[in-house]
C-alpha positions in Angstrom: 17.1 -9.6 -6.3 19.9 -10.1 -3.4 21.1 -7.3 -2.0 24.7 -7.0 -3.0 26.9 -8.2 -0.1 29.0 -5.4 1.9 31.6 -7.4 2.9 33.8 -7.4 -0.1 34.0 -4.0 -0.1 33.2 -2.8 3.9 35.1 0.7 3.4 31.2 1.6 1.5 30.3 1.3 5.6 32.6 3.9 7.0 31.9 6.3 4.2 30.4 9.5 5.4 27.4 9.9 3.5 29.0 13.3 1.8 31.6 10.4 0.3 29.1 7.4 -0.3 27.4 10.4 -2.6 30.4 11.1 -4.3 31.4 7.6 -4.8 27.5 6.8 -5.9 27.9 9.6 -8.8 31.5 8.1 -10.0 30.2 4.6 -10.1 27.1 6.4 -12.1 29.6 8.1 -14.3 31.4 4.9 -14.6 28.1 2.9 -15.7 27.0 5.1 -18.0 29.9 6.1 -19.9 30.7 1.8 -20.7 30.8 0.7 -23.6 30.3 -2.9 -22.4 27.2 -4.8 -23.5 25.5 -5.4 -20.1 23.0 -8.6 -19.3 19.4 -7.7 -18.8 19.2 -8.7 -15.2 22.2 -6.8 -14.2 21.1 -3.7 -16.0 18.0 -4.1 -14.4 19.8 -4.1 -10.9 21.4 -0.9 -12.0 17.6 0.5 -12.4 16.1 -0.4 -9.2 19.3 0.8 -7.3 19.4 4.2 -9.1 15.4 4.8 -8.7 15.8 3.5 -5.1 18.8 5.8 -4.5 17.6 8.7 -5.9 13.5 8.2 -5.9 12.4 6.8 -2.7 9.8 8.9 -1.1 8.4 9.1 -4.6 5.9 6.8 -6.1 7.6 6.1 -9.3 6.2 4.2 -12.2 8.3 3.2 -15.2 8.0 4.9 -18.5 8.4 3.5 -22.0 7.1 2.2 -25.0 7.4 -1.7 -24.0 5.1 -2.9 -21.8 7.2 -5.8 -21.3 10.2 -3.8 -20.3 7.8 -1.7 -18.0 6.7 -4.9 -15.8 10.5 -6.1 -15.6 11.5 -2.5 -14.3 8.3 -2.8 -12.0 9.3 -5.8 -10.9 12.8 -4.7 -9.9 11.8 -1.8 -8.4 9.7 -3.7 -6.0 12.5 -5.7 -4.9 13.8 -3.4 -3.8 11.1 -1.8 -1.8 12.2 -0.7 1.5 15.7 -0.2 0.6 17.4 3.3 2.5 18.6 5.6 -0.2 22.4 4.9 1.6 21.5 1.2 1.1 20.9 1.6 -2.8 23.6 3.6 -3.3 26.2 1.1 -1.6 24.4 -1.7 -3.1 24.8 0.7 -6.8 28.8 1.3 -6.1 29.7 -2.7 -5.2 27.2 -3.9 -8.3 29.6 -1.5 -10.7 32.5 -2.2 -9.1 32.1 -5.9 -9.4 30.6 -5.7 -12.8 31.9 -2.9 -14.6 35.7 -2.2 -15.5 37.4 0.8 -16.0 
């Protein structure tokens, strides 16, 4: 999984982090309130950007029912290993924004 590029949207780099917060939790919002049928690999983006953003000095395993699902969460969440909170979250926002209109 590529880390979503910052240049088509470099205002994310002169956010304070008080605003890239604020804009993390609209693009959350935004996500979460679509009714748009998203693809697997882009939901599973989503996932590892959100746990990354919000669970990062926590070892964090994924819950569920499907032991299929829980490897493909696994697996995105170790893509994106190593990622800042402030990188997930910017990388969160521009995956929305690209993906997911209003």
């Amino acid at each position: 999984m590529a880390l979503v590029s910052l240049q088509k949207f470099p205002n994310l780099v002169a956010m304070t982090p008080e605003e890239v917060d604020r804009e993390f939790l609209r693009a959350y919002e935004k996500a979460s309130r679509t009714s748009r049928k998203l693809p697997p690999d882009l939901m599973l983006k989503l996932y590892a950007y959100y746990k990354q953003a919000t669970k990062h000095s926590q070892a964090y395993m994924p819950s569920g029912n499907s032991d299929i699902k829980n490897a493909f969460k696994l697996n995105a969440l170790l893509q994106v290993k190593g990622m800042s909170p402030r990188e997930a979250k910017e990388a969160y926002i521009e995956l929305v924004r690209e993906n997911i209109e209003d």
